[in-house]
N, C-alpha and C positions, 0 to 999 in steps of 0.2 A: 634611535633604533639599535637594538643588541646588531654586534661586529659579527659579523662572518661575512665572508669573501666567497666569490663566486667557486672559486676554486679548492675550499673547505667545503661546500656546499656539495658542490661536484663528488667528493673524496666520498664524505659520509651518507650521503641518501643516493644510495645507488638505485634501490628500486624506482625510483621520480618517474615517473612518465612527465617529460620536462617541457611544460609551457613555456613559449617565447614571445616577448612582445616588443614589437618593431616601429620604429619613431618614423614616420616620411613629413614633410612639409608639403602643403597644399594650396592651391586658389581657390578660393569662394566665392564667385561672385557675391557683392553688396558688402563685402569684408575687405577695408583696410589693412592691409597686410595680409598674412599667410598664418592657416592654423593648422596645428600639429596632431597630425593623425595616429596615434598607437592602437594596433593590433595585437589581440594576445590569439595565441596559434598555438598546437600542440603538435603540430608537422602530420595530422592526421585524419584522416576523413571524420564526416557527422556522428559516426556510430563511436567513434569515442572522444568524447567532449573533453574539451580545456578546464585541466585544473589546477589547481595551487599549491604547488608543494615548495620547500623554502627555495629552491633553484628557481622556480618558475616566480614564485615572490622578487627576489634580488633582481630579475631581469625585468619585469615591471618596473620597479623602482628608476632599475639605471637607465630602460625609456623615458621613465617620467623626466627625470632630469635632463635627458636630453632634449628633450621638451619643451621644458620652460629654459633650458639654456638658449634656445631660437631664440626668444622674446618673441612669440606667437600673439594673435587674439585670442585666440583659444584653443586648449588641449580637450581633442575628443579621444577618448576608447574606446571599442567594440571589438567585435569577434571576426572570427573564423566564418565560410560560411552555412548559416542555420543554427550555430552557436556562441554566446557569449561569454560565458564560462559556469561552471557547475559546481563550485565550490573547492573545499580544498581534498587534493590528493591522499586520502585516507591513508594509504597502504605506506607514505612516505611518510607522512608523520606519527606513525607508532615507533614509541622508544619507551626508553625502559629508566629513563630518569629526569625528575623534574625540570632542574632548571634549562632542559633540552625542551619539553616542552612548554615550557615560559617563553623561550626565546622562538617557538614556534609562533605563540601568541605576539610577540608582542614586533614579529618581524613583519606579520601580515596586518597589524594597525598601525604602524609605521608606515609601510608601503600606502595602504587604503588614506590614511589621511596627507597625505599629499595632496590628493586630490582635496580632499578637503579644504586641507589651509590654503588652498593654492590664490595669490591673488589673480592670476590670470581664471577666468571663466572656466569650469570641467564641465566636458559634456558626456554623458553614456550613451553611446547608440546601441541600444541595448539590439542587437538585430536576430538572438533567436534566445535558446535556452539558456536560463539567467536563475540559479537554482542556489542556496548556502551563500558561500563565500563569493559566489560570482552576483548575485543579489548585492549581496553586501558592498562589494566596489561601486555596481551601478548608488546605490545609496549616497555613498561616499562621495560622489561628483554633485557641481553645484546645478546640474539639470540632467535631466534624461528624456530620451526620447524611444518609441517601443515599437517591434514591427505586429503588425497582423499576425502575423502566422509565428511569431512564437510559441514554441510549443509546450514549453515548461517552466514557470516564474514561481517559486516558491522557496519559501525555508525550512526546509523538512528534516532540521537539526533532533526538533524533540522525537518523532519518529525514532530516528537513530538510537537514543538516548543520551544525545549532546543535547547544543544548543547554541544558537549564531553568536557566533565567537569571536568573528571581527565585524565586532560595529553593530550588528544590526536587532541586539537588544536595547541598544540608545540611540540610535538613528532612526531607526522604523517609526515607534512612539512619538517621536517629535517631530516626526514628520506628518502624519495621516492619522495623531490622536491616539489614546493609547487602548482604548477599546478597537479599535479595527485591525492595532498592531497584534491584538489579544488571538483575533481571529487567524490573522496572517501567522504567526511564532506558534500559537498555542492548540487552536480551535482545528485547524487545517491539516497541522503536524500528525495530530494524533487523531485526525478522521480518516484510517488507512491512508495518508501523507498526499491530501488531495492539494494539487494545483491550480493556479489560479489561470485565467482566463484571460487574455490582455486586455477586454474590454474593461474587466473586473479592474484590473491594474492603475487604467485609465481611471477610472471614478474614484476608487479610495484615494487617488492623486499620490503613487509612487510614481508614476511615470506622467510626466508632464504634455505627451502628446504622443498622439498614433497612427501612424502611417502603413499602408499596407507594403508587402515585400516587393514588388517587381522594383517599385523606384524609392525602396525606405532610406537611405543613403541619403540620394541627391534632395527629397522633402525635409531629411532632420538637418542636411548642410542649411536648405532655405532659411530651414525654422531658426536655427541657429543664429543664421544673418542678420534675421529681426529681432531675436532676441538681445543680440550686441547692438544691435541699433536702436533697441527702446522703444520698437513698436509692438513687442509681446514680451510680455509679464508673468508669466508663471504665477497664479495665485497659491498662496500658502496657507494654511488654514491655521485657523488660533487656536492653538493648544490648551483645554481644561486641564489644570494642575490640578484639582479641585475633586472636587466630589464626582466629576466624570473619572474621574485618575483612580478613585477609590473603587468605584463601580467595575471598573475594567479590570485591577486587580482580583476584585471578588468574583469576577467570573473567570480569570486565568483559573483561582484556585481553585471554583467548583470543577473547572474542565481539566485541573491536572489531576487532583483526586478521584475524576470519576472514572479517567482512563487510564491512570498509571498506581493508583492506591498509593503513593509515597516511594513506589518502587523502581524509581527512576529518577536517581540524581541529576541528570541533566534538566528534568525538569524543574524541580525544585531550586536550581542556581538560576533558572530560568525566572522563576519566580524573585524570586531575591532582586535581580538584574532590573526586571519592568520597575519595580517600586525605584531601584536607584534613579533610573532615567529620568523620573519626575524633575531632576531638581537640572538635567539639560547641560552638566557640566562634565564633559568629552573624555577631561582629563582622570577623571576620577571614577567612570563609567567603565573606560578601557583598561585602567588597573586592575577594577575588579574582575572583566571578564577577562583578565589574563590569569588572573588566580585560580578563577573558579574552573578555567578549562583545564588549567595545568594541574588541576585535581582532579578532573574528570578524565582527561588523555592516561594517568597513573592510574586507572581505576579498570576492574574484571569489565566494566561498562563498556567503555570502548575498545577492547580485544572481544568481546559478546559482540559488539555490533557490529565489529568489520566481520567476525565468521558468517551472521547473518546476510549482511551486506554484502559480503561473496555469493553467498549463494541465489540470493533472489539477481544480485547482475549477471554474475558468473554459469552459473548449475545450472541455474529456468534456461538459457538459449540452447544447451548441449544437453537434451533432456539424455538419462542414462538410459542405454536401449532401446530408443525411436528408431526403427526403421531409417534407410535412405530417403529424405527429404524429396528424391527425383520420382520414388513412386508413387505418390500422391495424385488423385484424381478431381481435375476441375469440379468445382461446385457454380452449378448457376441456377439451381433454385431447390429452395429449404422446403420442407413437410415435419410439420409440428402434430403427431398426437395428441387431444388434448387443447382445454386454452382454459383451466383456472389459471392461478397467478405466475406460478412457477412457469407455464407452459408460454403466457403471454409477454413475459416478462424475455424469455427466450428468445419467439418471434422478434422481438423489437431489437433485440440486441443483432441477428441475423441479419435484419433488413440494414441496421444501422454499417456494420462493418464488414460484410459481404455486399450490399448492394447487389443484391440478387431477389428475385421472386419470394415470399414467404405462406405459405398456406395453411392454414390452423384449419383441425376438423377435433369431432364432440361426438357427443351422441345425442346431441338433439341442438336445433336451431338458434333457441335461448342461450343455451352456452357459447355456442360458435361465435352470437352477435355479440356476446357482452367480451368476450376476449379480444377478439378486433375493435369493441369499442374502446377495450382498458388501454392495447397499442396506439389507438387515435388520440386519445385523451390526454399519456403520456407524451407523442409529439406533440398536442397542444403545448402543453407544460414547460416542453424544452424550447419552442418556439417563443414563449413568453418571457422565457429566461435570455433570448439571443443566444443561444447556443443552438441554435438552426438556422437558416435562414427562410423567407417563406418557401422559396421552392425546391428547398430539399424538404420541407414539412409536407409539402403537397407528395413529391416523390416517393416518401416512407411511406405517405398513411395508401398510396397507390400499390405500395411492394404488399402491402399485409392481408391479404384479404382469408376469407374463412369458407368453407365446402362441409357438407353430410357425408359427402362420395370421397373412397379413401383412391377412386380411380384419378384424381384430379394431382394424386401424386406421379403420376405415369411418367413424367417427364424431369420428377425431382431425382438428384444424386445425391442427397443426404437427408434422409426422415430420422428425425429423433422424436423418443415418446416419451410421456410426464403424466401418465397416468397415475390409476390409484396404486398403491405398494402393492403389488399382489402378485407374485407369480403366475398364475394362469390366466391372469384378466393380460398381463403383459406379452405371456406368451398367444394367445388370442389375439394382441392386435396387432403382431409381430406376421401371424400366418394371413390376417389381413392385407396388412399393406405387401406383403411379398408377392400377391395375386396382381397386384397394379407394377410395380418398379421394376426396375430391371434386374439382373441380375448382380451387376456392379454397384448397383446404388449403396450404398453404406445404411444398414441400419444400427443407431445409434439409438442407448438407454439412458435414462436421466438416474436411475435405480439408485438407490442410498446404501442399498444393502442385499439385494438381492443377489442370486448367482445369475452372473452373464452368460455362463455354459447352457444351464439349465433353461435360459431364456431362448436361445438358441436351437435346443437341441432337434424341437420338432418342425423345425425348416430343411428347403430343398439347398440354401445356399449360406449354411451356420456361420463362414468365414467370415462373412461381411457385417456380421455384428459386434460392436463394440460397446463398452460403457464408456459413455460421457458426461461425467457428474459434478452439474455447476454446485455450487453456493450458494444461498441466499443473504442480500438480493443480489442475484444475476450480474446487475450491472456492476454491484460494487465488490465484491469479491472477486478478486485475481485469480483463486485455484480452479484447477480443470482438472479431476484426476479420470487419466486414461484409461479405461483398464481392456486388458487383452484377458480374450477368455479361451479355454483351450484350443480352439478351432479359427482362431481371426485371424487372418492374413497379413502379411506386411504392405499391401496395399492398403489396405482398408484403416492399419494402425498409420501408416506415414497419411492416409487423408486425415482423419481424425487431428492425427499432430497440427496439419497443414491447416488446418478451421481452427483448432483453438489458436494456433499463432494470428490468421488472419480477424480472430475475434478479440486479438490482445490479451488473451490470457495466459497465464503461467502453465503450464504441463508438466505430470509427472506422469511416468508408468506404473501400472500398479497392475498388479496380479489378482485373479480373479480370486480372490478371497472373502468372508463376509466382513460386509462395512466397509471395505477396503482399508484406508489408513485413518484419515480424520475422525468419520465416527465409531468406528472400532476404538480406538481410542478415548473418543469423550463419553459413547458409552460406557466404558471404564472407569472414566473418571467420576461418571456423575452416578454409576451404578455403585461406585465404595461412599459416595457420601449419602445418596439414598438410603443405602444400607445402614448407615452409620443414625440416621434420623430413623427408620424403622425400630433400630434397638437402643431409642430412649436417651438421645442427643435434641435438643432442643434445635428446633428451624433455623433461629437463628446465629446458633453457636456453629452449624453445620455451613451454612451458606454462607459466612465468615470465616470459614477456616484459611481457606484458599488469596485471603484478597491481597496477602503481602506480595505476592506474585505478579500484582498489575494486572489481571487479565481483564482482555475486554466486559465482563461479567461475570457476575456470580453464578456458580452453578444451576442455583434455584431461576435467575431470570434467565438464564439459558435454556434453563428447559419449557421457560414460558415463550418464549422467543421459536423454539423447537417444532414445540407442540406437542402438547402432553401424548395423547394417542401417536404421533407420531415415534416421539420417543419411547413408547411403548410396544410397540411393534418393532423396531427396532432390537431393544435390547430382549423381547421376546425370541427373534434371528437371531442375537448371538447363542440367549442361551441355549437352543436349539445347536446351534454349531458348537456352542462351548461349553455345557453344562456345569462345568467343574469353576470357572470363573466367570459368567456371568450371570447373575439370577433377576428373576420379577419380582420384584415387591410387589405383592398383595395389598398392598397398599395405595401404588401407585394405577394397579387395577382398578381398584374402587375409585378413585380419583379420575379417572378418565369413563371409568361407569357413571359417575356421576355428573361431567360432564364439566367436571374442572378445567379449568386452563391456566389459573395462577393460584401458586401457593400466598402468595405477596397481596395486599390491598393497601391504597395509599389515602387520606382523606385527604377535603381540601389544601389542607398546610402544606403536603406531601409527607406527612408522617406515615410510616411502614410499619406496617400491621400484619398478621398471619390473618387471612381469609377463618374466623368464626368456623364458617360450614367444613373447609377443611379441617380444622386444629377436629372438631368433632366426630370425623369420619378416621380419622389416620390413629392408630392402635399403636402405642410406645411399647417397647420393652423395657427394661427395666436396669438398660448394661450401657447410656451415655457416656461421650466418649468427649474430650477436651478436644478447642481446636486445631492444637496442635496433633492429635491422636489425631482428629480426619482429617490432616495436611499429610501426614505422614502414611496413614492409608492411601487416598489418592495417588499420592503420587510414587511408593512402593509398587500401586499396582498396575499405574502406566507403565513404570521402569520394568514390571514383569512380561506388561503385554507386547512392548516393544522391542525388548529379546526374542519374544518367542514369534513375532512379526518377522525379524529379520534372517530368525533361523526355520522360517518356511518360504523367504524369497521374495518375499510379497512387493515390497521395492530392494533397489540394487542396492543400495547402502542407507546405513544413520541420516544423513547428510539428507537423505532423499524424504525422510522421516519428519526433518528439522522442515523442510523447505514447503511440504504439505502444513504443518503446526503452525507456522509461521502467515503462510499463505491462506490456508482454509480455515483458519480456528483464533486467529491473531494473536498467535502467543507473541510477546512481547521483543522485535527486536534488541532492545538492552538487553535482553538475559542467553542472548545468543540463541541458539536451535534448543529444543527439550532435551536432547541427546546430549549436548556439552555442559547443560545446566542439571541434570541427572550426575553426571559424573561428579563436575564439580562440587555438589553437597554430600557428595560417596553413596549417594541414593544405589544407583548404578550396582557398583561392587557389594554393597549389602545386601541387592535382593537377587544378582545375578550373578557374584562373585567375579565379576570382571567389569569394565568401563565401553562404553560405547565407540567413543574415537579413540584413537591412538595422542597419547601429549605432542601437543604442539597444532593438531589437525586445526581444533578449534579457536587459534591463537591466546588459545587461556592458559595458564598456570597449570601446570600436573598437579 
């Protein structure tokens, strides 16, 4: 292991938030001798998790040895309590020369394999959140045990635009096969950085056995007991080197490709890394992922990811300009305008994470039943999956039920509506429901783009209305943007705040402007590449321009994704508000007159083809443009609309801009916020004669 001393350690990482991990010796019943207990602790409540920065490395280590200097039956690890550990210490290992970060690497697979090599037995009590680098240790040990109620087990390195850096691109794979290691590192990383489930944990066989939390402790001491006595076995599964190895590769690479286009080095060492694993030799695994990180730690990649990384931990809790949290008013039962999908999709999410009453109404009975039936169906679903139990499946599908009568909201404090896009149909069922609710009740809009003023305007009590506008789907998008419209109270905005937090979402403030921040924006984006196919750019030179970028899709499946009408109506409201920068293509008209919905068709093979009837209908000009020309339009005219976004107020800063892109649209953590990545290609200063953040803000390069 590279030398450095607790006390070099100390001197130069001063920002460390310093993990400590503490050696006691113990009795175990059915154990021969006394096993050695290490705790790693960060001296800090659940809300900020233990992690690993080279201080908090070195004192692991010097527990472990204390450790096996007992001469123990066995050394177990675990946490804090409700945490195990979360990886490594971002903010302390940013430096600014290699062999600093080499030695970052290769101090925390020194440390990790101890446990390893160890001839005495390692146990992981993995007992809550076990996330990156704290994953990685539990790996490292020669068994693990896992609580119930863990509530976050994943490697969400590629997410970031790294990649499990100690150990657990060679360990995972030879553990639980290298196709499920695919899903774990690759598949999960990069599906909005979804976590795994302990049950999940339990079966792919990372964790050896699972115990619920009242008594997880004294069950993994038991299990332990037998374990050293040879009455329980751990089965380990046999590893395909083979044509399974080959197979799971070729899906890492369709799933790095399709969600990062090459524009994400972490992935692609990621890539590199699984094929090495194959051949299950430790020593030549952890060489290379010391190289490949200490190219990556040097890299715009990770100063983009920690700016990002700040903000969605940092920014999303202290939204800028939320009201006092204290005036927020209880919610104990929901009223849903509305139950097509967005609408039902709503309910379910309300019942789920307020556990309060939910009420869907329609305008006719057919609708009502199928929207309560769509929330019944989706409980089914989760029930099947074990991520319910039956009597909370019974509970949900009792919260949701559906009414004609909008009187049946009389007793709700929160109605939001998902009706059709339309100002008057909105403002109509706005002056509706205000005849049933009280005067407090919040009425809340799903609107994309409307004005919330104007939604407002012919009510007795305009304060109390808010926009609250999810994502689709619902469930899986983070963003909530708030918006306050000129007459909404700080009551009504701190309730608002107070439901999207108790619904786990991200919140930003947004000023009542049109489109607010997200799609204001991608209808910018996707209106200069339309434009740019209008005057005689071929589909797919246009729908390619953009992919160097990583983005979750291409402009074109975005707008099939959208929906065509939808995104037409849309950039119809801008140009209506913007004439000067946003237009209708005539084109796009006829295309939704006709009753299109994808430019794209795929045949059996999955070959991608332009839909015939469209290529027929859509009128070229005669002025195509290279893809580089609609890369650089695109994103010219973000960089122009985002100036002029933040010189009407619309949110409180850039920052707040990145953290909507990021959240609502998945622009790419590796490339930091749109704002710092504008600047950095001199987008920014070209088209606005000045930079978005100030050097330094976005820990990137001037």
């Amino acid at each position: 292991m590279t030398a450095l001393s607790p006390e070099e350690a100390k001197a130069k990482y001063v920002k460390e938030v310093v993990t400590t991990s503490t050696t006691r010796l113990v009795d175990v019943p059915g154990v021969a001798g006394r096993v050695a207990v290490i705790t790693i602790d960060n001296g800090l409540d659940h809300t900020r998790p233990s992690t690993f920065g080279p201080q908090g490395l070195l004192s692991l280590s010097a527990a472990y040895d204390e450790a096996a200097a007992a001469g123990p039956a066995a050394i177990v690890v675990t946490g804090k309590p409700f945490i195990f550990a979360v990886g490594a210490d971002l903010g302390a290992v940013e430096g600014d020369q290699r062999d600093e970060a080499m030695m970052i690497g290769e101090l925390g697979h020194g440390t990790f394999r101890k446990f390893t090599d160890s001839t005495i037995p390692t146990f992981a009590f993995v007992n809550g959140a076990a996330l990156g680098g704290g994953l990685e240790l539990a790996l490292s040990c020669h068994y693990r045990t896992l609580s119930a109620s863990a509530g976050a087990i994943a490697l969400p390195e590629l997410f970031l635009g790294l990649f499990p850096g100690w150990g657990g691109t060679q360990l995972l794979p030879n553990l639980i096969g290298a196709d499920a290691a695919v899903t774990v590192i690759f598949e999960n990383a990069l599906n909005q950085n979804k976590m795994l489930k302990p049950p999940q944990v339990l079966e792919m066989g990372i964790a050896d056995a699972l115990f619920e939390s009242p008594d997880f402790l004294e069950q993994s001491f038991g299990w332990l007991a037998k374990v050293l006595a040879g009455e329980i076995t751990p089965p380990r599964k046999e590893i395909d080197r083979g044509e399974a190895w080959d197979a799971a590769v070729a899906r890492a690479k369709a799933v790095v490709h399709g969600k990062t286009k090459g524009a994400s080095p972490g992935a692609e060492h990621a890539l590199e890394l699984l094929e090495l694993a194959r051949g299950n030799d430790l020593d030549r695994g952890y060489a290379a992922e010391n190289e490949a990180m200490a190219t990556v730690l040097m890299s715009d990649t990770l100063r983009a990811s920690l700016y990002s990384f700040g903000l969605v931990q940092k920014r999303v809790k202290k939204p800028a300009g939320a009201p006092d949290k204290s005036l927020a008013r209880p919610i104990t039962k929901v009223g849903v305008v509305g139950a097509g999908l967005m609408a039902s999709q709503m309910a379910l999410l309300f019942a789920r994470r307020l556990h309060v009453p939910v009420v869907l109404t329609d305008i006719d009975q057919a609708r009502v039943d199928k929207g309560v039936g769509y929330v019944h169906s989706e409980v089914d679903k989760l029930l099947g999956k074990k991520r319910v139990s039956p009597d909370e499946a019974n509970r949900l599908k009792a919260l949701v039920t559906g009414s004609l009568d909008k009187a049946s909201f009389a007793d709700a404090d929160f109605v939001i509506e998902a009706v059709f896009e339309d100002l008057a149909v909105k403002q109509q069922v706005f002056a509706e429901v205000e005849e049933h609710v009280s005067p407090q009740a919040i009425l809340a809009t799903n609107t994309s783009s409307l004005s919330i003023t104007d939604m407002a305007s012919k009510l007795a009590h305009p304060e109390r209305v808010v926009g609250f506008h999810f994502f689709n789907p619902v469930a899986v998008m983070p963003l909530v943007e708030i918006v306050r419209a000129e007459r909404t109270d700080d009551e009504s905005l701190a309730t608002a705040f107070s439901v999207g937090k108790q619904l786990k979402k991200s919140c930003v403030l947004v000023k009542d402007a049109p489109s607010f921040v997200v799609n204001r924006l991608l209808t910018r984006f996707m209106g200069e590449v339309v434009k740019s196919i209008d005057e005689g750019t071929p589909f797919e030179v246009a729908d390619k321009a953009t992919e160097s970028l990583g983005l979750p899709m291409s402009p074109l499946i975005l707008l099939q994704l959208v929906g065509s009408a939808v995104a037409l109506h849309v950039s119809e409201t801008m140009h209506d508000a913007f004439p000067d920068r946003f237009s209708v293509s005539p084109n796009m008209a006829k295309f939704v007159a006709a009753g299109k919905t994808a430019v794209w068709q795929w045949d059996a093979q999955g070959n991608q083809t332009v839909d015939p009837e469209v290529a027929a209908l859509w009128e070229f000009g005669d002025m195509p443009l290279t893809a580089d020309q609609v890369k650089a339009r695109a994103l010219e005219g973000m960089a122009e609309e985002i100036r002029l976004m933040l010189d009407e107020g619309v949110v409180a800063e850039a920052q707040d801009i990145d953290l909507c892109m990021i959240l609502g649209a998945g622009w790419p953590f590796w490339l930091g916020g749109i704002t710092p990545y504008l600047d950095r290609e001199g987008i920014s200063e070209k088209v606005t004669g000045q930079r978005f953040l100030a050097p330094g803000v976005a820990s990137l390069p001037a």
